[in-house]
TIPABA-221626 format. One record per atom (N, C-alpha, C): residue in three letters; atom name; z, x, y. Coordinates in nm, 2 decimals, padded with zeros to 4 digits. Layout:
N
<node><rest>ALA</rest><atom>CA</atom><w>Z</w><u>X</u><v>Y</v></node>
...
This chain:
60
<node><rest>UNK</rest><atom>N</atom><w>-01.37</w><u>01.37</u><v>-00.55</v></node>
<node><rest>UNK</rest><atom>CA</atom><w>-01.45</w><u>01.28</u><v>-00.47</v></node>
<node><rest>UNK</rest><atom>C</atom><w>-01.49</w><u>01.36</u><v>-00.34</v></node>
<node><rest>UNK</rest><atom>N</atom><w>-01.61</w><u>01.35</u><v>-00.35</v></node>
<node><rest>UNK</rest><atom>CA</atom><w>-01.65</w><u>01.43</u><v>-00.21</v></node>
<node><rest>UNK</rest><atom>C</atom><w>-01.67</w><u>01.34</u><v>-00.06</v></node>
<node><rest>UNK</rest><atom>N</atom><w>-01.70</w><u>01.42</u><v>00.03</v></node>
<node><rest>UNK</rest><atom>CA</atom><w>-01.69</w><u>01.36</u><v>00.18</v></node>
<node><rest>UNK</rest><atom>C</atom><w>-01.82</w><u>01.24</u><v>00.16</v></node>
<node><rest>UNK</rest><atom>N</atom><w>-01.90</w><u>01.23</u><v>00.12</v></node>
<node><rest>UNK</rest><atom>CA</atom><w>-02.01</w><u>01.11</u><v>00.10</v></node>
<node><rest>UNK</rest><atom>C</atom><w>-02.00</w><u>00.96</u><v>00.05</v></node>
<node><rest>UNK</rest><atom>N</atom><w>-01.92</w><u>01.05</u><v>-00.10</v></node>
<node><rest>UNK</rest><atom>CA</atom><w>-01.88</w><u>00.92</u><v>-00.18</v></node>
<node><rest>UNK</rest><atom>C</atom><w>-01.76</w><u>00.85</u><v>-00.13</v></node>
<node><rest>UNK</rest><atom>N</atom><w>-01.65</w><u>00.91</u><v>-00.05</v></node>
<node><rest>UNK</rest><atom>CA</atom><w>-01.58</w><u>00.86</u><v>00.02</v></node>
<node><rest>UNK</rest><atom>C</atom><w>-01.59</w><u>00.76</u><v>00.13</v></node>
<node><rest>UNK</rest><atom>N</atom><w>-01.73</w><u>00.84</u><v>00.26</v></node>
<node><rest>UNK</rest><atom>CA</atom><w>-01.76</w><u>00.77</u><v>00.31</v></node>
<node><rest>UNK</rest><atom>C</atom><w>-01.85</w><u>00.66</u><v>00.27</v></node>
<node><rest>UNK</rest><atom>N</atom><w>-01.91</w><u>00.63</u><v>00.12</v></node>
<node><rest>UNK</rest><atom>CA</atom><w>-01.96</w><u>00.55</u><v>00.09</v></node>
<node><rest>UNK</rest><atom>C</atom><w>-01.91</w><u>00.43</u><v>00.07</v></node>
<node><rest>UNK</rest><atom>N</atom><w>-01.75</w><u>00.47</u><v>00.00</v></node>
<node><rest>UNK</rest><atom>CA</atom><w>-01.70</w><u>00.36</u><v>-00.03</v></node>
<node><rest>UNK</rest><atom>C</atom><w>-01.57</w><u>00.32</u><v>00.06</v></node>
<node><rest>UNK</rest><atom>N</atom><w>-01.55</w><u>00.39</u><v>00.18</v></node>
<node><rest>UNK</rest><atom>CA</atom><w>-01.53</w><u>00.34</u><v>00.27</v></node>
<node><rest>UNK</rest><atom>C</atom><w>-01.58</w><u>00.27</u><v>00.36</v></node>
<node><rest>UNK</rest><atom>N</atom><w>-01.74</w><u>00.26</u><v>00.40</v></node>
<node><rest>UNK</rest><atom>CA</atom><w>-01.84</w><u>00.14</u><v>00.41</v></node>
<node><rest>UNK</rest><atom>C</atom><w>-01.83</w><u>00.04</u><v>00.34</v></node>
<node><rest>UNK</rest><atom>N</atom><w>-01.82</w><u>00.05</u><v>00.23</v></node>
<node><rest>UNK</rest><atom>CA</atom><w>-01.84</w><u>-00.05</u><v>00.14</v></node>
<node><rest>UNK</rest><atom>C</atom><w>-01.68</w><u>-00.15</u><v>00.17</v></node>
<node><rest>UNK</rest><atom>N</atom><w>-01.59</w><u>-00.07</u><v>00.18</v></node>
<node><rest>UNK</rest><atom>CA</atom><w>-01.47</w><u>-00.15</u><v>00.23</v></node>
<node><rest>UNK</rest><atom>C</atom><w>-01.48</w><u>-00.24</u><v>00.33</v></node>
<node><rest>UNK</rest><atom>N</atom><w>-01.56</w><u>-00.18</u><v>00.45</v></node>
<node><rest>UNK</rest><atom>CA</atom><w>-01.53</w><u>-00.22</u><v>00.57</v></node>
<node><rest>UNK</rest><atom>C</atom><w>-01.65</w><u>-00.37</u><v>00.56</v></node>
<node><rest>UNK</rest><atom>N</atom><w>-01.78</w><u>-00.33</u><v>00.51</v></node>
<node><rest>UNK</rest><atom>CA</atom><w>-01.82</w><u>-00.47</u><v>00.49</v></node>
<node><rest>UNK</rest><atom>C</atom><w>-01.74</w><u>-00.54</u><v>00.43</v></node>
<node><rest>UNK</rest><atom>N</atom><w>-01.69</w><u>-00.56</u><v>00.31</v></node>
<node><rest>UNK</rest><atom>CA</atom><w>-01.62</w><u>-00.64</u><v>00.24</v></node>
<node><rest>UNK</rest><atom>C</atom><w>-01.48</w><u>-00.70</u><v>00.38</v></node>
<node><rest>UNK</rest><atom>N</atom><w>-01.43</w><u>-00.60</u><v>00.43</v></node>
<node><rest>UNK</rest><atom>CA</atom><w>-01.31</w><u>-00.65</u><v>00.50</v></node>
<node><rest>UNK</rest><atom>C</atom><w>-01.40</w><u>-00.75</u><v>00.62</v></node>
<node><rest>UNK</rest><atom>N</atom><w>-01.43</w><u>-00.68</u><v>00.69</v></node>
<node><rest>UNK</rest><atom>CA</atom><w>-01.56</w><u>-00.81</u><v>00.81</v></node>
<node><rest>UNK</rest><atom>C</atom><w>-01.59</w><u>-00.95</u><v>00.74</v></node>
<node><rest>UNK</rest><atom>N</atom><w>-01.67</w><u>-00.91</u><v>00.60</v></node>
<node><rest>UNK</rest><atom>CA</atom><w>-01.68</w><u>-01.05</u><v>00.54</v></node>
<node><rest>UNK</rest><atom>C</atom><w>-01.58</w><u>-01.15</u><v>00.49</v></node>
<node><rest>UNK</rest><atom>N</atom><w>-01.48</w><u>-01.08</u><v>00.44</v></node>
<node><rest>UNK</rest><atom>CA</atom><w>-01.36</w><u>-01.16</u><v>00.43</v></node>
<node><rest>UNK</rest><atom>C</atom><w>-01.27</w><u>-01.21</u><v>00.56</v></node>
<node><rest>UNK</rest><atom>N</atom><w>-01.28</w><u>-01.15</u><v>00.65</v></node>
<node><rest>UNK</rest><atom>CA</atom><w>-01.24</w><u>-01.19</u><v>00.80</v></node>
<node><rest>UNK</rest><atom>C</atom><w>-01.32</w><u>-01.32</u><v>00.85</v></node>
<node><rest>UNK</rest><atom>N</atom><w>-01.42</w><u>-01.29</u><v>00.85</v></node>
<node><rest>UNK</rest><atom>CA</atom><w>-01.53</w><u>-01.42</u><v>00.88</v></node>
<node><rest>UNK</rest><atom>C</atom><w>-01.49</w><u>-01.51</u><v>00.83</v></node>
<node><rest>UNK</rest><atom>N</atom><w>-01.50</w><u>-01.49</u><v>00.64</v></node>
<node><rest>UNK</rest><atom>CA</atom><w>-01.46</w><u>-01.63</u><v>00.57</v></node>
<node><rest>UNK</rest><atom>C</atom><w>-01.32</w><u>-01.67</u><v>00.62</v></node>
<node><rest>UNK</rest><atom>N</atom><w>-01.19</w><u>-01.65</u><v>00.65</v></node>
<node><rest>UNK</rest><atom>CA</atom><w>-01.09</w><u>-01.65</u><v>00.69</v></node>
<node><rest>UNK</rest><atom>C</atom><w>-01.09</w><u>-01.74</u><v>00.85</v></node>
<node><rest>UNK</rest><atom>N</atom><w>-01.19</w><u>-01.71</u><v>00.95</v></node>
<node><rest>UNK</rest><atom>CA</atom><w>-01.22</w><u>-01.78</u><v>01.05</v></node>
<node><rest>UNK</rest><atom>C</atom><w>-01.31</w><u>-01.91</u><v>01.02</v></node>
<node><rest>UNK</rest><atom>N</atom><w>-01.37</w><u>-01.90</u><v>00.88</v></node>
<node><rest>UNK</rest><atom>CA</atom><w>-01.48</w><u>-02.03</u><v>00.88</v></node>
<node><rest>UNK</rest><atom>C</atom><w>-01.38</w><u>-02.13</u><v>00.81</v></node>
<node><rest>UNK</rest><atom>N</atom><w>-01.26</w><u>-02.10</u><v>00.77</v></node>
<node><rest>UNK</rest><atom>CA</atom><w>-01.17</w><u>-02.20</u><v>00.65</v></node>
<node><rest>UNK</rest><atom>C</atom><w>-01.15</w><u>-02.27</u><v>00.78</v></node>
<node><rest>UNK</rest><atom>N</atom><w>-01.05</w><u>-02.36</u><v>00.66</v></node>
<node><rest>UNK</rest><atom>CA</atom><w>-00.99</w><u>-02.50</u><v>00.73</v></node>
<node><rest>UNK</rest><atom>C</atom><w>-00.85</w><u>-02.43</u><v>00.79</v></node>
<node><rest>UNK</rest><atom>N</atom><w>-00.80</w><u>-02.34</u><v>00.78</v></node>
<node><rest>UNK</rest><atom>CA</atom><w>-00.65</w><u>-02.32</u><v>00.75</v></node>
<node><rest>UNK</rest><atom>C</atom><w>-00.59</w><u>-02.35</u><v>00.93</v></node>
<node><rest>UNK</rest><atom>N</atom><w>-00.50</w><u>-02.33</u><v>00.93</v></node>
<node><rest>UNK</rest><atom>CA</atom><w>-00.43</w><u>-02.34</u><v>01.04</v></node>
<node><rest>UNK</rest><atom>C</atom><w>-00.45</w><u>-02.23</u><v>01.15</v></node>
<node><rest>UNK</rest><atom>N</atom><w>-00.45</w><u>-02.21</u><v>01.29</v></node>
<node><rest>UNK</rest><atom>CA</atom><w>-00.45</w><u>-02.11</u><v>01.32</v></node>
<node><rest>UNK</rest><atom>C</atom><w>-00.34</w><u>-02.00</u><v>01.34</v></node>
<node><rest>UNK</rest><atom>N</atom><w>-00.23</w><u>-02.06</u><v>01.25</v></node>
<node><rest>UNK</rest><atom>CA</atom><w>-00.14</w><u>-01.94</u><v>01.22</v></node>
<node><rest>UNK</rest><atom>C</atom><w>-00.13</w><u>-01.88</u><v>01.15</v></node>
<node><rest>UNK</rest><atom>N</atom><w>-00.19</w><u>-01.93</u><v>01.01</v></node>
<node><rest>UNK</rest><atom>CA</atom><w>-00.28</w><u>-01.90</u><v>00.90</v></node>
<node><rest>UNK</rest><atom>C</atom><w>-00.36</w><u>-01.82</u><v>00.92</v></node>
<node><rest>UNK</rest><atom>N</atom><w>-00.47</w><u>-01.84</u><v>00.98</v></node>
<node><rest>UNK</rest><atom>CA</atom><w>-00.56</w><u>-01.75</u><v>01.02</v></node>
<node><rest>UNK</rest><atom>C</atom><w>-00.51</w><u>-01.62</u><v>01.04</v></node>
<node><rest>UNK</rest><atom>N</atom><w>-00.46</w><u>-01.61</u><v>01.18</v></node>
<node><rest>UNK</rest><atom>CA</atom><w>-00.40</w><u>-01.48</u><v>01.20</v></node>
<node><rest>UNK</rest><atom>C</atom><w>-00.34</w><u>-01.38</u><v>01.13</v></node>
<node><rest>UNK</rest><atom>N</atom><w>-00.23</w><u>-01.44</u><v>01.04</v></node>
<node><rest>UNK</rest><atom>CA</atom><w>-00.16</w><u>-01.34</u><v>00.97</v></node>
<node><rest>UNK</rest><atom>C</atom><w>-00.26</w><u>-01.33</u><v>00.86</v></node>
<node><rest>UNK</rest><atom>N</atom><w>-00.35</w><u>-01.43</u><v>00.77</v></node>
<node><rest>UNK</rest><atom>CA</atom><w>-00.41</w><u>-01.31</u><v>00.70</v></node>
<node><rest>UNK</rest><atom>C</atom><w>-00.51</w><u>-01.22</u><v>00.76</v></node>
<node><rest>UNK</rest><atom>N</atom><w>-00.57</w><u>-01.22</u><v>00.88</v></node>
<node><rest>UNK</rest><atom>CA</atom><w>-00.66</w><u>-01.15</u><v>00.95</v></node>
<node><rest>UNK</rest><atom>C</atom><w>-00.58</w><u>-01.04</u><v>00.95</v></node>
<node><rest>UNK</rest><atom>N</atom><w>-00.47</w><u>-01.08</u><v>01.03</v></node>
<node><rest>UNK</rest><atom>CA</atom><w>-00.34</w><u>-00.88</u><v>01.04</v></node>
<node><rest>UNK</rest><atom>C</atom><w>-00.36</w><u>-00.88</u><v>00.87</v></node>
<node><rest>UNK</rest><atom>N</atom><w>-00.32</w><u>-00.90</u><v>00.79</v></node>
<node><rest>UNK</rest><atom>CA</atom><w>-00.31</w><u>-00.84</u><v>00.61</v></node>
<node><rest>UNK</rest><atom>C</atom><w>-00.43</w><u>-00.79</u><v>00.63</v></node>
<node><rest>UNK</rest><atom>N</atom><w>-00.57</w><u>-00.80</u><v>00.62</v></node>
<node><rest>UNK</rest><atom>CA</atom><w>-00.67</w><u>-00.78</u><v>00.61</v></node>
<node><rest>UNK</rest><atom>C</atom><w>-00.67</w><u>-00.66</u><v>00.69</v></node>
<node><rest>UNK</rest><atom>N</atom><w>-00.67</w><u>-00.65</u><v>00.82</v></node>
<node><rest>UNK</rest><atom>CA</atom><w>-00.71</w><u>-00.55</u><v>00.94</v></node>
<node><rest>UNK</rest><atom>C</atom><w>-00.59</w><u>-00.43</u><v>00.86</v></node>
<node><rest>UNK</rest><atom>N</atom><w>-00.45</w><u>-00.46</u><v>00.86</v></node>
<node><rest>UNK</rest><atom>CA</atom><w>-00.35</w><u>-00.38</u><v>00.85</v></node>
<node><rest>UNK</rest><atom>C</atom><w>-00.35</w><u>-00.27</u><v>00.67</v></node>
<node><rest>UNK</rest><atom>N</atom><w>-00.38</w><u>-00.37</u><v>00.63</v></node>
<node><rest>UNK</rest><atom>CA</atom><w>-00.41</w><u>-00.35</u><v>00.43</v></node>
<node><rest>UNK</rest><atom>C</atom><w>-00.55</w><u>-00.36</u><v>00.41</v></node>
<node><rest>UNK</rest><atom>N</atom><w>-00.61</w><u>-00.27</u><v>00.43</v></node>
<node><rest>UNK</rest><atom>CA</atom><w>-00.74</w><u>-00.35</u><v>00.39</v></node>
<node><rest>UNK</rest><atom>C</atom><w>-00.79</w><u>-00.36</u><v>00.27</v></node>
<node><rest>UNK</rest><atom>N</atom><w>-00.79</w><u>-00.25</u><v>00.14</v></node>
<node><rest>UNK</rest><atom>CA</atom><w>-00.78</w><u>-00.29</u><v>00.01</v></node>
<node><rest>UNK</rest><atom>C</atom><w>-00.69</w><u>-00.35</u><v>-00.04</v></node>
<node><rest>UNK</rest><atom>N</atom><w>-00.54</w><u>-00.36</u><v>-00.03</v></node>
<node><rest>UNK</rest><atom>CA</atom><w>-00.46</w><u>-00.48</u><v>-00.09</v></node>
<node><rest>UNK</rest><atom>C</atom><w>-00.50</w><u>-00.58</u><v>-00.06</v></node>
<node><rest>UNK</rest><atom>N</atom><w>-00.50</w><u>-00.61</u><v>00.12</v></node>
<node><rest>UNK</rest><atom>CA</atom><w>-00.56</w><u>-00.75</u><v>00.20</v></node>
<node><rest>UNK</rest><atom>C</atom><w>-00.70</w><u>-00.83</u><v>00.17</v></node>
<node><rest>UNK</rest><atom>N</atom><w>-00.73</w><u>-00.73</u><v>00.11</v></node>
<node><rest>UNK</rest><atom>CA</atom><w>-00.89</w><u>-00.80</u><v>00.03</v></node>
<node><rest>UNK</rest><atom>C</atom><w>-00.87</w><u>-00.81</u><v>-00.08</v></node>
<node><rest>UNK</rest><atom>N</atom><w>-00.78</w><u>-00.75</u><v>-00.16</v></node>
<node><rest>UNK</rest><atom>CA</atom><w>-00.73</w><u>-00.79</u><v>-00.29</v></node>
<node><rest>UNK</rest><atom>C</atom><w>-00.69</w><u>-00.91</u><v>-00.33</v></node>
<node><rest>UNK</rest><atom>N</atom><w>-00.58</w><u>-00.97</u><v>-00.21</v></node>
<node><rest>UNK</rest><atom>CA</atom><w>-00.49</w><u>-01.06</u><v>-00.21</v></node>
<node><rest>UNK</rest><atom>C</atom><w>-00.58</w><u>-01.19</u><v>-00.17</v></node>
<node><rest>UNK</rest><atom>N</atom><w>-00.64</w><u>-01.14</u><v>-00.09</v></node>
<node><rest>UNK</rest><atom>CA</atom><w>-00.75</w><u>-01.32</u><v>-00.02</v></node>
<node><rest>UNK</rest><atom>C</atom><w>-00.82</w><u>-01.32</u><v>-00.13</v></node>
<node><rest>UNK</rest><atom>N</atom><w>-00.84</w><u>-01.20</u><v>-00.17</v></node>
<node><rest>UNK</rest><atom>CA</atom><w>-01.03</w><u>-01.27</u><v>-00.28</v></node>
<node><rest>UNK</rest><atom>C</atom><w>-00.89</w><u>-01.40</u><v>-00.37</v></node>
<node><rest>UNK</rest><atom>N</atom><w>-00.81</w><u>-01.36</u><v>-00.41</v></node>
<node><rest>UNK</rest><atom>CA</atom><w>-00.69</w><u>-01.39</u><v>-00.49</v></node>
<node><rest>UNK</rest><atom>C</atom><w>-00.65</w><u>-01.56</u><v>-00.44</v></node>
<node><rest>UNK</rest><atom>N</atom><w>-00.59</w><u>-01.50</u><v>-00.33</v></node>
<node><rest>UNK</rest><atom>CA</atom><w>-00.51</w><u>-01.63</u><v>-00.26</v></node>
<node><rest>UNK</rest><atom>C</atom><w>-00.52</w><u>-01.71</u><v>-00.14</v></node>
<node><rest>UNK</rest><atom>N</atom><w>-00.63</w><u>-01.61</u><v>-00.05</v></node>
<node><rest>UNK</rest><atom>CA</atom><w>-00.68</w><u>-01.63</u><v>00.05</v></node>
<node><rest>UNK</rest><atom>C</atom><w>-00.75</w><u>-01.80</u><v>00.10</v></node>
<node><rest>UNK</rest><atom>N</atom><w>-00.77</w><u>-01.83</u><v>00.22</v></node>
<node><rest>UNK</rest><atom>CA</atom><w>-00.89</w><u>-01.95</u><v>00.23</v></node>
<node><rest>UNK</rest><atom>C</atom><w>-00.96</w><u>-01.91</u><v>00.25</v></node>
<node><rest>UNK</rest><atom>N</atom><w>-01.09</w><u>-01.98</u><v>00.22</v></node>
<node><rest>UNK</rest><atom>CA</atom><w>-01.22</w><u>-01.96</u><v>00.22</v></node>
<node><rest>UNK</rest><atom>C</atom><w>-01.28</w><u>-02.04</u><v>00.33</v></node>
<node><rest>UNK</rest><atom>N</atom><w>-01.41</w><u>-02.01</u><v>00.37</v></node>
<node><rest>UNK</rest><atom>CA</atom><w>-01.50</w><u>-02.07</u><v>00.43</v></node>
<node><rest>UNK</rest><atom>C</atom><w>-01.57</w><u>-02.21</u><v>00.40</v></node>
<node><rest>UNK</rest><atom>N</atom><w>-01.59</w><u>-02.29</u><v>00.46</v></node>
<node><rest>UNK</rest><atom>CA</atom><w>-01.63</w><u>-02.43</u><v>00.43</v></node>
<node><rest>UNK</rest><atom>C</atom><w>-01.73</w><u>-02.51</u><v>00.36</v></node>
């Protein structure tokens, strides 16, 4: 993999991670909830987007 496609699909993470953060602030969930999946997300960010698409809340 070269320096491009890397950084291509390291963009492509980082939208995905923003969007999933957003959805995570638009849910109903609690705000302690919130938090720690925002840290999974920020801290993991392909497991942490693994795991919300999975188990996460969503937006309203």
């Amino acid at each position: 993999m070269n320096l491009e496609t890397g950084g291509f699909f390291g963009l492509l993470l980082l939208i995905a991670d923003v969007w999933a953060i957003l959805n995570v602030v638009q849910s109903s969930a609690t705000m302690g909830k919130k938090f720690l999946w925002i840290l999974l997300i920020l801290f993991l960010p392909l497991l942490g987007l693994i795991i919300w698409f999975f188990a996460g809340p969503r937006g309203r």
